[in-house]
VEXMARNU-981626 format. One record per residue (C-alpha): residue in three letters; x negated, y negated, z negated. Coordinates in steps of 0.25 Angstrom, whole numbers, padded with zeros to 4 digits, always signed. Example, Ala and Ser with C-alpha at 12.3 -4.5 7.8 and 13.67 -1.06 7.14 Angstrom:
<sites>
ala-0049+0018-0031/ser-0055+0004-0029/
</sites>
This chain:
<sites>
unk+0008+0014-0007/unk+0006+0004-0017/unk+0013+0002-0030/unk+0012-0007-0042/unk+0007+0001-0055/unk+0006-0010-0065/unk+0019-0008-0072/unk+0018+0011-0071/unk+0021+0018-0082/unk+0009+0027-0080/unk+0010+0041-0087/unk+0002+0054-0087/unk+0005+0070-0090/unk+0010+0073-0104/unk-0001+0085-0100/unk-0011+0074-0101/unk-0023+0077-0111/unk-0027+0064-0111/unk-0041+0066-0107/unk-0041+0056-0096/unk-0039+0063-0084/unk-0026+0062-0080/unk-0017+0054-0071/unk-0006+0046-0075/unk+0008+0043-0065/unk+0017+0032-0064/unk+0029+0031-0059/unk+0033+0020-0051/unk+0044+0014-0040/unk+0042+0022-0028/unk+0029+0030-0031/unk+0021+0036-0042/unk+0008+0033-0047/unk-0004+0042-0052/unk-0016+0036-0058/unk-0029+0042-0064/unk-0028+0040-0080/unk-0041+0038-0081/unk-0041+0025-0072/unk-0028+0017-0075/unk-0032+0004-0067/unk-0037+0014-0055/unk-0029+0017-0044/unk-0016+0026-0044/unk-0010+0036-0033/unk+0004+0032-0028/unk+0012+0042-0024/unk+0028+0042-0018/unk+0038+0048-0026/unk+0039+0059-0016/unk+0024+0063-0019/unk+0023+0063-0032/unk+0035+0071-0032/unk+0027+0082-0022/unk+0016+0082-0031/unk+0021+0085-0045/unk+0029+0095-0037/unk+0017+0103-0031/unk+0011+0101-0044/unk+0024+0108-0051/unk+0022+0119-0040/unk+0008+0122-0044/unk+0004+0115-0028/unk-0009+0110-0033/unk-0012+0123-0042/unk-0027+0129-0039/
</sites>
């Protein structure tokens, strides 16, 4: 999947402390982007509506917990 990210509104978690390590999301027509903060210009993840939903949820159910 390739998207244009020129023109994302890139964001990052109000639980962000800001020391740099972080990744920020986009949201974009038809996918939604993650990127590494620390690396603006690098590349970003893609991932389809329906993903990014199935993560977030395991993440709400505690899927990914130790």
């Amino acid at each position: 999947m390739t998207t244009d990210l020129t023109r994302a509104r890139w964001r990052k978690s109000t639980a962000s402390v800001g020391n740099g390590e972080c990744v920020e999301v986009a949201f974009v027509p038809n996918a939604v982007a993650m990127r590494d903060s620390k690396d603006p210009t690098g590349p970003a993840l893609l991932f389809t509506p329906g993903e990014w939903s199935a993560f977030t949820r395991g993440v709400q159910d505690g899927e990914f917990d130790r």
